[in-house]
MIVEXFI-488695 format. One record per residue (C-alpha): residue in three letters; chain; x negated, y negated, z negated. Coordinates in Angstrom, 1 decimal, padded with zeros to 4 digits. Layout:
<kedrens>
KEDREN   type   mol        X        Y        Z
KEDREN    ALA     A        X        Y        Z
...
</kedrens>
This chain:
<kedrens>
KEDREN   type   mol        X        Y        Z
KEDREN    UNK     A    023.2    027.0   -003.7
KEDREN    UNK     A    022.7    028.9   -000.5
KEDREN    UNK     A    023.9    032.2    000.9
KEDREN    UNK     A    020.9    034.7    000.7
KEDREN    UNK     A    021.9    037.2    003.5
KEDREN    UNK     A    019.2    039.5    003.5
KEDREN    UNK     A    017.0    041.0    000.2
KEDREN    UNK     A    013.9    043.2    000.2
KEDREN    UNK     A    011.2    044.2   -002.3
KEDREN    UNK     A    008.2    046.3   -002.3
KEDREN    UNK     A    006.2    048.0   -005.3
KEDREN    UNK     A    002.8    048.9   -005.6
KEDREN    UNK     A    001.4    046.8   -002.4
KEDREN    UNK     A   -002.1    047.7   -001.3
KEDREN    UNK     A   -003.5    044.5   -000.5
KEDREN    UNK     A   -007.4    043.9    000.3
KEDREN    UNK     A   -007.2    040.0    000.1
KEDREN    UNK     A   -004.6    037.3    000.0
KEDREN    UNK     A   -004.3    037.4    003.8
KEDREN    UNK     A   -002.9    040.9    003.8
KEDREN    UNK     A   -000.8    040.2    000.8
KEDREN    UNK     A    000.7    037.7    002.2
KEDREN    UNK     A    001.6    039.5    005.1
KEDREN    UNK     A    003.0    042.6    003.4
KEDREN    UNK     A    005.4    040.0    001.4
KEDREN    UNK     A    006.6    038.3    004.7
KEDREN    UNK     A    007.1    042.0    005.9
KEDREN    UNK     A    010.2    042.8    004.9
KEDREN    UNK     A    012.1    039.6    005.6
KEDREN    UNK     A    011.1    041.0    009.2
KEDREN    UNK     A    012.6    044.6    008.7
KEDREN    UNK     A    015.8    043.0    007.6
KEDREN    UNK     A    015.8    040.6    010.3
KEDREN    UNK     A    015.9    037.5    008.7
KEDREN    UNK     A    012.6    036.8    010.0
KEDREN    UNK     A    011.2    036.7    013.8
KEDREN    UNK     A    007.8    039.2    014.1
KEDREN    UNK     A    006.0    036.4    014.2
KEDREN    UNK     A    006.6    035.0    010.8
KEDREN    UNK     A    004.2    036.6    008.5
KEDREN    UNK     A    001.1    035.2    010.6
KEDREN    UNK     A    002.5    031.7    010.6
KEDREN    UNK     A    002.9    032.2    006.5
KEDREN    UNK     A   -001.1    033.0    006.4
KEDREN    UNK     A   -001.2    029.8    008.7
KEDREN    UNK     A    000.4    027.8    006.2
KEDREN    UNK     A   -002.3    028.9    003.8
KEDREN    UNK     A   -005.2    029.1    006.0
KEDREN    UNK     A   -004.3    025.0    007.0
KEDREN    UNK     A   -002.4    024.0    003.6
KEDREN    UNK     A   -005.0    026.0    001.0
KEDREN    UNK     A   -003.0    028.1   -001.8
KEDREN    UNK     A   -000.3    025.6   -002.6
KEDREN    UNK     A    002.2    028.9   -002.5
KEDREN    UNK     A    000.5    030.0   -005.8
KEDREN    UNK     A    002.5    028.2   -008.1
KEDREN    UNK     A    002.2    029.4   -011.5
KEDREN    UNK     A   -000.1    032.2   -013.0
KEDREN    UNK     A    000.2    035.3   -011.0
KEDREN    UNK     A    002.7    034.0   -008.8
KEDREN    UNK     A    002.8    033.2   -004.8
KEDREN    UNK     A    005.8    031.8   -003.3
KEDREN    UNK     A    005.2    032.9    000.6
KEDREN    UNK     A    007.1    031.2    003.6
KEDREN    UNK     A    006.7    028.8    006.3
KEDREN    UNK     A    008.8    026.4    008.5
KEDREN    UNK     A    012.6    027.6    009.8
KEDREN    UNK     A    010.8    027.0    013.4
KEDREN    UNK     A    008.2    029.4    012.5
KEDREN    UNK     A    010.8    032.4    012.5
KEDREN    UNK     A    013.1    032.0    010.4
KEDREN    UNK     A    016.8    033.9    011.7
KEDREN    UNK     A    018.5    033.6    008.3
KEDREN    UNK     A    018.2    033.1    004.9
KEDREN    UNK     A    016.0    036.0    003.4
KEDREN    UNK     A    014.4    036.4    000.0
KEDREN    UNK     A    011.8    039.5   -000.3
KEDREN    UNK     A    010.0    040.7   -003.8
KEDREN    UNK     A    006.3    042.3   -003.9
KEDREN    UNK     A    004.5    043.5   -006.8
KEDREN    UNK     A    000.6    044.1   -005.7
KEDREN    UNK     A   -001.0    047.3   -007.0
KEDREN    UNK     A   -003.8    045.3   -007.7
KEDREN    UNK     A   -004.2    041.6   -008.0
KEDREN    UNK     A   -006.0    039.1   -005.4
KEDREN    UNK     A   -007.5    035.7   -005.3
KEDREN    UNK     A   -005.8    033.0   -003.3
KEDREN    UNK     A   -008.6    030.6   -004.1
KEDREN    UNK     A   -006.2    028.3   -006.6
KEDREN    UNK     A   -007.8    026.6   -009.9
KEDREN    UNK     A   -005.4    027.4   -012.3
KEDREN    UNK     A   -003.3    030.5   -011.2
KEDREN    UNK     A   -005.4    033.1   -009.7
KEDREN    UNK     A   -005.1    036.2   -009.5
KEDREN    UNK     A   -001.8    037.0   -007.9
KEDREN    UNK     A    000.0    040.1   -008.4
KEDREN    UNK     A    003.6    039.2   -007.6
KEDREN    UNK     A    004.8    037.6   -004.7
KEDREN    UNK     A    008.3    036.1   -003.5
KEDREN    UNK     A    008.6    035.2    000.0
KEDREN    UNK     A    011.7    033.7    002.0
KEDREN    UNK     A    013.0    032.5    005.0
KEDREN    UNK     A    015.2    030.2    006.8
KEDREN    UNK     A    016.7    029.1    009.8
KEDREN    UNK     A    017.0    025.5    009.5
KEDREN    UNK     A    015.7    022.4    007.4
KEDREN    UNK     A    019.0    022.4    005.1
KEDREN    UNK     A    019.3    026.2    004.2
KEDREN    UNK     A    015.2    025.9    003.6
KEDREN    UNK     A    015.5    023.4    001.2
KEDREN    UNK     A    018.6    024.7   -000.7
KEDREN    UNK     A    016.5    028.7   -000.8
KEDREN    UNK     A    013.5    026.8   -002.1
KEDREN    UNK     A    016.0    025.6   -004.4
KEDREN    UNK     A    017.7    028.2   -005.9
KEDREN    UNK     A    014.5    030.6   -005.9
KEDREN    UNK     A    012.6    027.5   -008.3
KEDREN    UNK     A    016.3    027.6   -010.4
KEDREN    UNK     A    015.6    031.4   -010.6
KEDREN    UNK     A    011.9    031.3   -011.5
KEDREN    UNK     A    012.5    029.2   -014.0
KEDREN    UNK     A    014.8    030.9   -016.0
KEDREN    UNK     A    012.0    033.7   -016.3
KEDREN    UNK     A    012.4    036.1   -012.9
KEDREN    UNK     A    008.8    036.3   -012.3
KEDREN    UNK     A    008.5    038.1   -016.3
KEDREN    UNK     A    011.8    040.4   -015.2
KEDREN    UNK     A    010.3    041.4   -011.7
KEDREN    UNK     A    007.0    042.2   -013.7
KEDREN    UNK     A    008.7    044.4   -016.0
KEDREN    UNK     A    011.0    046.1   -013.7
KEDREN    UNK     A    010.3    049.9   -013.7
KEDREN    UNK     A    011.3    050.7   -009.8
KEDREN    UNK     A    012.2    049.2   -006.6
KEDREN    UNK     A    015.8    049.3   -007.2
KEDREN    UNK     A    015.3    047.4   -010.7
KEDREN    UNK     A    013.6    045.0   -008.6
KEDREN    UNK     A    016.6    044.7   -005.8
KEDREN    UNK     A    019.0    044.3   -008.5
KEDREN    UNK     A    017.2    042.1   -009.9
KEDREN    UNK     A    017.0    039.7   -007.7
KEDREN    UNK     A    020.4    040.0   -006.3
KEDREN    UNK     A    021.0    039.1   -009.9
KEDREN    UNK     A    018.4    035.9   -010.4
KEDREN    UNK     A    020.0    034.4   -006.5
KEDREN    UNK     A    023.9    034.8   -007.8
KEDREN    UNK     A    023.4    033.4   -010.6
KEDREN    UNK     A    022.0    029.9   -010.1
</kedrens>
């Protein structure tokens, strides 16, 4: 379990491609400064050099990139896409819903990666989908992180 100091969503994210998506997810990890400005370009640069590993089950990206890469604190961030886009993955394009986090350091990385699995996989991604607003979204989330 890790500390999540900072939460942020979005709702309704225009996003042309995956690119933009991704950096619209990352965004808000930087308002809340848990993220350096740089960090949503080096999470396109894990895609661009890694392909779309980040998609990981159908309609579902889970954005970040290394603590060194900008990370100030432990940050988790919710978008829901106005309309989906194509990551380029076999199985679980197109994403509409994307998580994205940060961390300052290998430990707290692997400990958010973690708890945001633990949270996905007692059905999150189906609650964030159905959530009417952005602050059933927050409290959602704030929910799904204190409870694993």
């Amino acid at each position: 379990m890790v500390a999540v100091t900072a939460i942020g969503v979005r709702d309704a994210v225009p996003a042309a491609d995956w690119p933009s998506a991704v950096r619209a997810a990352a965004g808000p990890l930087v308002e809340l400064g848990a993220a350096s400005a740089e960090y949503p370009e080096a999470c396109v640069a894990m895609v661009e050099r890694h392909g779309p590993y980040i998609v990981l089950t159908p309609g579902l990206a889970l954005v970040h990139a290394r603590p060194e890469d900008g990370g100030l604190s432990v940050g988790v961030a919710v978008s829901r896409l106005a309309e989906p886009v194509v990551f380029g993955h076999p199985d679980n394009d197109p994403v509409d819903l994307l998580l994205a986090f940060s961390s300052p350091d290998a430990d707290s990385h692997v400990a958010a990666l973690s708890t945001v699995a633990k949270a996905l996989s007692a059905g999150l991604a189906d609650r964030l989908r159905a959530a009417r607003d952005d602050d059933e979204l927050a409290t959602l989330v704030k929910e799904a992180l204190t409870d694993v």
